[in-house]
Backbone as a chain_set.jsonl record, in Angstrom:
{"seq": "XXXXXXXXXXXXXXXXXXXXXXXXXXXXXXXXXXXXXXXXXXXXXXXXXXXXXXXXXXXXXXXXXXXXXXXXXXXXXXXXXXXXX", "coords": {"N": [[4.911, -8.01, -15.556], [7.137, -6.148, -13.729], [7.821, -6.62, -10.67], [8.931, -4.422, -7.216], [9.308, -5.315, -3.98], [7.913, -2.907, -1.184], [6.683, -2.7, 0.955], [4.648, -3.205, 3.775], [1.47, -4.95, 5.169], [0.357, -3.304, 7.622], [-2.443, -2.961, 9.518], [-5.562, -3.589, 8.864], [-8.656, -1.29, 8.139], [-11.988, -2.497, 7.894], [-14.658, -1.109, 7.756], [-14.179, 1.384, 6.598], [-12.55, 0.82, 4.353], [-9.451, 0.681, 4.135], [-6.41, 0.061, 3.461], [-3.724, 0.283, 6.276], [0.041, 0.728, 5.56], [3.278, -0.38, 6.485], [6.185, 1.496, 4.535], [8.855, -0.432, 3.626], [11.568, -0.339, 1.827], [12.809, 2.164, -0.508], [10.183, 4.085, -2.46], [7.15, 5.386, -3.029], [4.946, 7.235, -4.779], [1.928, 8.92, -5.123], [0.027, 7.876, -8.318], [1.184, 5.531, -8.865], [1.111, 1.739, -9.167], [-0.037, -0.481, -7.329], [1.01, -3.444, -6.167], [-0.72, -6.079, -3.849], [-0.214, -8.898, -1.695], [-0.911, -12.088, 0.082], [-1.257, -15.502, 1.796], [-4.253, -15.386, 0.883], [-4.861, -12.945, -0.492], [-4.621, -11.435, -3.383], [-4.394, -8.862, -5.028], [-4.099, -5.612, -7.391], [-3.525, -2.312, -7.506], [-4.564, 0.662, -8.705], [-2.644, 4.062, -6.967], [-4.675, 6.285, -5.576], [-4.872, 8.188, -3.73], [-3.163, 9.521, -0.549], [-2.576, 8.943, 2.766], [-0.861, 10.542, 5.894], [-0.858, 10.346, 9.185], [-3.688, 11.293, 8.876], [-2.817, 13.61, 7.089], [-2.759, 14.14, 3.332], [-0.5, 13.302, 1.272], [2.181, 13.342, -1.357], [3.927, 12.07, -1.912], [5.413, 9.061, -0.456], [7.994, 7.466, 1.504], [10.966, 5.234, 2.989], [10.162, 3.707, 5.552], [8.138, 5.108, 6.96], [4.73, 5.259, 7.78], [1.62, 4.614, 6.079], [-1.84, 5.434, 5.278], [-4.041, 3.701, 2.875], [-6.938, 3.745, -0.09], [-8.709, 1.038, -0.212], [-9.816, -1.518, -2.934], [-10.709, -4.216, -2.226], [-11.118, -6.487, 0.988], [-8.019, -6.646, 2.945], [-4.921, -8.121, 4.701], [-3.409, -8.927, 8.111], [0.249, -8.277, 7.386], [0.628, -9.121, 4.987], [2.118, -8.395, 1.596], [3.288, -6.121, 0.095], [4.015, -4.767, -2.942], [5.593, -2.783, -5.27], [4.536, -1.962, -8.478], [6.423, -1.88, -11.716], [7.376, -0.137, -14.581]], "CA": [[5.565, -6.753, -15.206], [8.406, -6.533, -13.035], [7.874, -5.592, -9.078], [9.778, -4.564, -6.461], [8.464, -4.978, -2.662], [8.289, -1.658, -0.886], [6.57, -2.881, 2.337], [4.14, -4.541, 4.243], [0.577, -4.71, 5.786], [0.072, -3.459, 9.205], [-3.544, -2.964, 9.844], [-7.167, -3.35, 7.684], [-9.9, -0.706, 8.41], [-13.157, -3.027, 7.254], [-15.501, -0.09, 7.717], [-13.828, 2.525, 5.738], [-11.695, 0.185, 3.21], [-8.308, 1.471, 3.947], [-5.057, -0.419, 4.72], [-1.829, 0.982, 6.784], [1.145, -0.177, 5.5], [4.413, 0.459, 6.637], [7.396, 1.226, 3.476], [10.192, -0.553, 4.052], [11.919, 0.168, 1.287], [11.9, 2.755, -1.715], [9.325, 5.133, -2.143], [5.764, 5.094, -3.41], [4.175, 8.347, -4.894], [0.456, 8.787, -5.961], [0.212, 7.469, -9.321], [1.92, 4.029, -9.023], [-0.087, 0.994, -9.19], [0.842, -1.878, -6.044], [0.279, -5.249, -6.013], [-1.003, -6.513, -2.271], [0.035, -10.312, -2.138], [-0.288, -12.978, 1.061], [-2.44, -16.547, 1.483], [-5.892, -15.312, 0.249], [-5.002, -11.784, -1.046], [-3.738, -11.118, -4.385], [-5.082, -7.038, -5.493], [-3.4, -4.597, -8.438], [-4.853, -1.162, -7.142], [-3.418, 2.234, -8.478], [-2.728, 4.537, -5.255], [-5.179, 7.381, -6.339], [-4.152, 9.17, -2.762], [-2.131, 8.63, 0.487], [-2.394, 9.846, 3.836], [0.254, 10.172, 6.781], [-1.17, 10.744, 10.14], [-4.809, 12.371, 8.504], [-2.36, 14.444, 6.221], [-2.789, 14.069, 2.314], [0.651, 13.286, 0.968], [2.413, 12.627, -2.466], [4.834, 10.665, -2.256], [6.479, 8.535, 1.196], [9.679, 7.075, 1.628], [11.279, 4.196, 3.238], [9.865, 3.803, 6.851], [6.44, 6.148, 6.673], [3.158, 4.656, 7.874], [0.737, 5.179, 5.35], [-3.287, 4.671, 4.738], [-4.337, 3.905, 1.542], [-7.736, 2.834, -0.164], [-8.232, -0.493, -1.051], [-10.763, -2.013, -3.465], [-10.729, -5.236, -1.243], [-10.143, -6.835, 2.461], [-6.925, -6.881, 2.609], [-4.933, -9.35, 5.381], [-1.88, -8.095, 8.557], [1.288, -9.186, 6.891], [0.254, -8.923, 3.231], [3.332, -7.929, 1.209], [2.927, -4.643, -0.761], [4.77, -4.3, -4.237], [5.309, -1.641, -6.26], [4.367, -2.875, -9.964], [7.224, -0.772, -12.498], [6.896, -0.19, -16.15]], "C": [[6.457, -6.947, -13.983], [7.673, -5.885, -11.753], [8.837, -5.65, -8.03], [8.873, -4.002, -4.919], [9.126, -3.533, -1.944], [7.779, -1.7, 0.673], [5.333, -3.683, 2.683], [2.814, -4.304, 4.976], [0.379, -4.313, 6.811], [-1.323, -3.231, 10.103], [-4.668, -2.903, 8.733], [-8.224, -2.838, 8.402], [-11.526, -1.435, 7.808], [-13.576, -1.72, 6.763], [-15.419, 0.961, 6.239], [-12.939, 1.808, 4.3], [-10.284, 0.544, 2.712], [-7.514, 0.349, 4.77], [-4.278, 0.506, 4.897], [-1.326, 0.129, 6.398], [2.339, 0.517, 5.368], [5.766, 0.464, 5.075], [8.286, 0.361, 4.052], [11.256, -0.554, 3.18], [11.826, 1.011, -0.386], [11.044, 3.684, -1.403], [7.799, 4.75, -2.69], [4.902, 6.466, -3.671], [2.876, 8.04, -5.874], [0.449, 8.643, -7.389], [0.667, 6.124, -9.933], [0.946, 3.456, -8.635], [1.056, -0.294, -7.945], [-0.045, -2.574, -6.259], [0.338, -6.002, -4.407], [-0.874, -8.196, -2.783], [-0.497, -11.192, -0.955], [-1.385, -14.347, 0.758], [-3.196, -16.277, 1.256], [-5.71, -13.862, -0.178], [-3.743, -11.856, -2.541], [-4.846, -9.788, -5.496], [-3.969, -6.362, -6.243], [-4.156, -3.992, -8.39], [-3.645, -0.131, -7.778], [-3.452, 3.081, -7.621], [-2.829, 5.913, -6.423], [-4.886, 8.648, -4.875], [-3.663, 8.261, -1.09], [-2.306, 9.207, 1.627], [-1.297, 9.456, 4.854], [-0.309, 11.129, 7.618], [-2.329, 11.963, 9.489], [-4.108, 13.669, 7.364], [-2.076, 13.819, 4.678], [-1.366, 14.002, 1.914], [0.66, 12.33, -0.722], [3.112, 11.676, -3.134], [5.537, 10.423, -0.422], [7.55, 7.809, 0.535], [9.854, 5.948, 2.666], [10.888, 4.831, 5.016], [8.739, 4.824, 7.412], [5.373, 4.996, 6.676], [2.187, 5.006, 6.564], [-0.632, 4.805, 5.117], [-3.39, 4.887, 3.524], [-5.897, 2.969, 0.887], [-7.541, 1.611, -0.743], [-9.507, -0.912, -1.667], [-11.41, -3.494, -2.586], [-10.627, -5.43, 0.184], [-8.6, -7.366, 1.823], [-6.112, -7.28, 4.444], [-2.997, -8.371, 6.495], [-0.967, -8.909, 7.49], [1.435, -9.439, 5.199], [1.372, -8.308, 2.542], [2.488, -7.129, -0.034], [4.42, -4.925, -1.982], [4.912, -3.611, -5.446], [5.18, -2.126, -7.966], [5.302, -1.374, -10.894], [7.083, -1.222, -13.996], [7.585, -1.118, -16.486]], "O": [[6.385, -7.986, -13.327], [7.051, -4.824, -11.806], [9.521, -6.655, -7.838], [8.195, -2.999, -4.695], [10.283, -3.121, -2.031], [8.268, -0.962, 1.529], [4.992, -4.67, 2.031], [2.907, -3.243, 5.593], [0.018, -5.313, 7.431], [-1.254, -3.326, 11.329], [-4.555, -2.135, 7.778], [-8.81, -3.551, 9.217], [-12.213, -0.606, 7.212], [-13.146, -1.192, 5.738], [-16.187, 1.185, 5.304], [-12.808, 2.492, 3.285], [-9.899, 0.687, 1.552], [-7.653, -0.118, 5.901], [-4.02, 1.412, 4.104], [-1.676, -1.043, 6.538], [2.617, 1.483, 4.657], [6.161, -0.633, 4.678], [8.435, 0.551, 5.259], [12.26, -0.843, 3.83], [11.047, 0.653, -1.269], [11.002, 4.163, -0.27], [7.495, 3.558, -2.652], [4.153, 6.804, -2.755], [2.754, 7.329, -6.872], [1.068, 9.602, -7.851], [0.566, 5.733, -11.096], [0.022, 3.96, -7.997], [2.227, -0.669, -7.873], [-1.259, -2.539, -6.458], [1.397, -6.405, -3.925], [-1.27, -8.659, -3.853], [-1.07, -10.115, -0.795], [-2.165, -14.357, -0.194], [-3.725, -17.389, 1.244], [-6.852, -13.406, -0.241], [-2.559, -12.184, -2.624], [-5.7, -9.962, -6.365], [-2.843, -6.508, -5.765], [-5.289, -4.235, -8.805], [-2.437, -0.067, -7.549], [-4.596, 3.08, -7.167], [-2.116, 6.391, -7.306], [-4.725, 9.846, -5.112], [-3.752, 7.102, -0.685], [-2.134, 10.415, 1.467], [-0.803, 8.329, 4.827], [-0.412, 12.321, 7.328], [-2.096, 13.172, 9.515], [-4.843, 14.539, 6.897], [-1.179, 12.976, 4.65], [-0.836, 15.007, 2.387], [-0.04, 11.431, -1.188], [3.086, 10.947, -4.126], [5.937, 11.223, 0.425], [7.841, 7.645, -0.65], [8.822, 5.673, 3.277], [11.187, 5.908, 5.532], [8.832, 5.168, 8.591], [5.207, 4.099, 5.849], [2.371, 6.176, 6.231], [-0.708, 3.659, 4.673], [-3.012, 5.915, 2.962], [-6.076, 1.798, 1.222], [-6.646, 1.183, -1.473], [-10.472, -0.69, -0.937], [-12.623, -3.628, -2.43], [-10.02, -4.529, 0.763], [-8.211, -8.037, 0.867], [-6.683, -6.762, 5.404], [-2.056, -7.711, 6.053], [-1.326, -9.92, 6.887], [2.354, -9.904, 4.525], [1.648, -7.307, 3.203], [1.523, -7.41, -0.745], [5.575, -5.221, -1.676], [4.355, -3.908, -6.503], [6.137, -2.758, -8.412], [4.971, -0.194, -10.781], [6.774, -2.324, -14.451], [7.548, -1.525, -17.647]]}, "num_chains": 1, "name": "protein.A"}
């Protein structure tokens, strides 16, 4: 399947199982499935919800922080890619 990167790791919550990762470009609304990539991570999660600053959101946009769960640890620097039909 074809992907196109949309942004990039910037912190892993162990505890709770949530990365931040900043867009950098494109968008990303609930329902799309991303592929997390770097040396020891390679995850295909569908983004079942999103938050921005503790606020529930449906879709972000290019340059938006965002937490999102993750089935895995996931690594800083990890390249995020949106997986398209």
């Amino acid at each position: 399947m074809p992907e196109t990167e949309i942004g990039i790791i910037e912190h892993y919550f162990g505890k709770i199982g949530v990365a931040a990762l900043r867009i950098t470009g494109g968008q990303l609304c609930v329902g799309d499935t991303v592929h997390i990539q770097g040396h020891t991570t390679d995850l295909a999660i569908p983004i079942d919800s999103m938050q921005v600053e503790h606020e529930s959101m449906d879709k972000v946009k290019k340059g938006d922080a965002v937490g999102i769960k993750v089935s895995q640890p996931v690594r800083v620097h990890d390249r995020v890619f949106k997986v398209t039909e």
